[in-house]
C-alpha positions as CSV (number, residue, x, y, z in Angstrom):
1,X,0.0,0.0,0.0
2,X,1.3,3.5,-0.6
3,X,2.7,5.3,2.6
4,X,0.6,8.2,1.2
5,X,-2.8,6.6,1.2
6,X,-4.2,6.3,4.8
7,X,-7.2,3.5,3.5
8,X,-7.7,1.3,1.4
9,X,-11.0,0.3,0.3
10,X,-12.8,-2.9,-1.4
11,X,-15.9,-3.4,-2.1
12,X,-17.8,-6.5,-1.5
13,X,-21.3,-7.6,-0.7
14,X,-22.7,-8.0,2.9
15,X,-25.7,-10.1,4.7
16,X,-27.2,-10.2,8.2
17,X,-29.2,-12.5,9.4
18,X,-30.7,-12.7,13.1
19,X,-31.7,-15.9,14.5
20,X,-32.8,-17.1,17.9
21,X,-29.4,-18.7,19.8
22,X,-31.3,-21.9,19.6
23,X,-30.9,-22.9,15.9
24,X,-27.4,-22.5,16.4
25,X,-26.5,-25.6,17.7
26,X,-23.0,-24.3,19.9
27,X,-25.2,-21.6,21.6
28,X,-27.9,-23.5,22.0
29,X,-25.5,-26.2,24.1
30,X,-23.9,-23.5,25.9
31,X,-27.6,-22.1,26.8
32,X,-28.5,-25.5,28.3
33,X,-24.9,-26.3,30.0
34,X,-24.8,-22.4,32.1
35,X,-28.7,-22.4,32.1
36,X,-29.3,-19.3,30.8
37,X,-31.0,-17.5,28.5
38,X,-28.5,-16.3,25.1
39,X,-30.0,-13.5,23.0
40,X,-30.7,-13.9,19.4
41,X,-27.8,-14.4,17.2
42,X,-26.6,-11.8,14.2
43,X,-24.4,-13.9,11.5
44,X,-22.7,-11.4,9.4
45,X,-22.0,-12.6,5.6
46,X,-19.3,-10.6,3.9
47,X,-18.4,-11.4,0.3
48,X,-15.5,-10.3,-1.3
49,X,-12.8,-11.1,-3.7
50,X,-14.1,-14.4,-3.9
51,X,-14.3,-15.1,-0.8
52,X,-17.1,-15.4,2.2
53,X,-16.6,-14.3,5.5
54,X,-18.2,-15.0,8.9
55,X,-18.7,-13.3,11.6
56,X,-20.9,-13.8,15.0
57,X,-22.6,-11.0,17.2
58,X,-24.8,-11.4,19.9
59,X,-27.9,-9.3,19.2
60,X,-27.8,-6.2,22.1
61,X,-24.0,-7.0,22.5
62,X,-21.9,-5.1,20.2
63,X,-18.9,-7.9,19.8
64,X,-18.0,-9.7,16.8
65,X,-15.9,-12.3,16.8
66,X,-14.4,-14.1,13.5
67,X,-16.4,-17.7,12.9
68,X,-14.6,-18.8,9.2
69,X,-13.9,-18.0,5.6
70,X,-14.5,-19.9,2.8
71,X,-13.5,-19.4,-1.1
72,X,-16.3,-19.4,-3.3
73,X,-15.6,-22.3,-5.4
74,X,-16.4,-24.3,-2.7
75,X,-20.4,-23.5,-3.6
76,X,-19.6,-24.0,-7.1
77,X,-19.2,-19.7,-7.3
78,X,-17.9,-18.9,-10.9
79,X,-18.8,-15.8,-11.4
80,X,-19.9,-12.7,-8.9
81,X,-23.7,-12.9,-10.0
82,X,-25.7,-11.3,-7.3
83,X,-27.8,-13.7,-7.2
84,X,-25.3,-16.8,-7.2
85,X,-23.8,-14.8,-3.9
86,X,-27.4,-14.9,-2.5
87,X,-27.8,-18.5,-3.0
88,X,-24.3,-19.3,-1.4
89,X,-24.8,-17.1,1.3
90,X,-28.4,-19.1,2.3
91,X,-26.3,-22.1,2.0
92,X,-24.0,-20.9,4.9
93,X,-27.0,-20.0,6.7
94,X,-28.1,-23.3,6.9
95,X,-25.1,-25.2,7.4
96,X,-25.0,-23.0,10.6
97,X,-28.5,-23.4,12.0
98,X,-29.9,-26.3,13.3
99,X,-32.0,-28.9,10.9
C-alpha cells in the first residue's frame, strides 16, 4: 500500500441474518450447559474477492468475533452474479443453524 494513502477500500457484498441462539447448535448447548437464556444471534456474511466471511454478534451485545472464511468455489461460485452470492450465502445459513 502506498505510505501516502491512509485507507484502502474494497468493495464487497454483505448479509445479516438474526436468529434465535437456539438454531445454532453451539449456543444452544452453551444455553443449556450455564442455564441461561443467550440473546438472538446476528451472522454477518461478507463477500468479497471471492471469498465469504463470517462473523458472529450477539444481538444487544456489540462484539464480533471471526467464525470462518470460505472461497467461493467451494459453492460452485464462478462468477460474482448477485444472485449466485445470494444462493451461497443461504447455503452458509443453513449449514449454521440447526436442521
Amino acid at each position: 500500500m502506498n505510505d501516502r494513502v491512509t485507507f484502502k477500500m474494497e468493495e464487497g457484498m454483505s448479509f445479516i441474518a438474526t436468529t434465535g441462539s437456539s438454531n445454532i447448535e453451539e449456543l444452544r448447548k452453551a444455553s443449556e450447559k450455564y442455564g441461561t437464556k443467550i440473546p438472538d444471534a446476528k451472522i454477518i456474511t461478507i463477500y468479497n474477492n471471492g471469498c465469504f466471511t463470517c462473523y458472529y454478534e450477539l444481538d444487544g451485545y456489540g462484539v464480533i468475533e471471526y467464525a470462518f472464511s470460505m472461497e467461493g468455489q467451494g459453492f460452485g461460485l464462478s462468477a460474482d452474479s448477485e444472485e449466485d452470492i445470494r444462493k451461497c450465502v443461504m447455503q452458509i445459513l443453513a449449514s449454521i443453524a440447526i436442521q
